[in-house]
N, C-alpha and C positions, 0 to 999 in steps of 0.2 A: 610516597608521591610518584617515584620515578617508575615503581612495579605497577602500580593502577595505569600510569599513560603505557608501557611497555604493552600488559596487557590490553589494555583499549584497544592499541595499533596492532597487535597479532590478532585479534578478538576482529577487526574490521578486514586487516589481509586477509587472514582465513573464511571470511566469508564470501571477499569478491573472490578469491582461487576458486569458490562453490559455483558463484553464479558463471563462473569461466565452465566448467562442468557441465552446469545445467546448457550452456548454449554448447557443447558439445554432442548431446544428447537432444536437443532440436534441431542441430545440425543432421545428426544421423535421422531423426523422424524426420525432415523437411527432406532430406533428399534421397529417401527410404531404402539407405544402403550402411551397412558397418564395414563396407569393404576396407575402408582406413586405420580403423581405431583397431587397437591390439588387446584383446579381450583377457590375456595373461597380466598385462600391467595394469588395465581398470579394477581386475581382481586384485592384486596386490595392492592397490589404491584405496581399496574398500575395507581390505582387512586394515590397513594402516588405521583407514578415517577410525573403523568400529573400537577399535584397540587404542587411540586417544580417549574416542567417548566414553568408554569402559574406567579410562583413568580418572580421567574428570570429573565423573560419576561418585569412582571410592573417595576423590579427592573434596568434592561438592563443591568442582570451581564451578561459576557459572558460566564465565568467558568460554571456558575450553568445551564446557559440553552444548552452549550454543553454537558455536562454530563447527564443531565436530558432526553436529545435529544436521546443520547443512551438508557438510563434505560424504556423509553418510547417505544419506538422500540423494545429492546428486548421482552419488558412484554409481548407489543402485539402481538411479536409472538409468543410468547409461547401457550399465547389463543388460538391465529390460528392452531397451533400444536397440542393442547389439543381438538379443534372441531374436527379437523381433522382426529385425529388418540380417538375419545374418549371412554372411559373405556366401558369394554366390564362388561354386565349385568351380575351378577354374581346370581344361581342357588341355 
């Protein structure tokens, strides 16, 4: 009982930490600049998310590889974001 609610509650944190993600990654489209966001840690970010879902996967949690599923997603776009919109060479 207590690992099904433990689970739940990591399984719903881990996904608004995503939807925090994804509005950082509208934030950088909306204000069509990466000049902020530090493209070594979103990297790092991404390999962590991919290397849960990879676990979760062998493991056939379903909690961990939905949440993961998002955190993966978002990272990547933040990359995407960050090429797109990337920091303008400073003088």
């Amino acid at each position: 009982m207590i690992e099904q609610t433990v689970g739940t509650a990591a399984t719903i944190m881990s996904i608004l930490t995503s939807i925090g993600l994804f509005l950082q990654a509208w934030k950088i489209h909306h204000n069509k600049s990466s000049d902020d966001v530090s493209l070594i840690t979103i990297i790092l970010i991404e390999i962590s998310m991919a290397t849960w879902l990879l676990y979760g996967i062998i493991l056939n949690d379903l909690p961990l590889i939905i949440s993961d599923i998002f955190g993966t997603i978002a990272t990547a776009s933040i990359i995407v974001m960050w090429f797109r919109y990337r920091p303008k060479v400073r003088k």
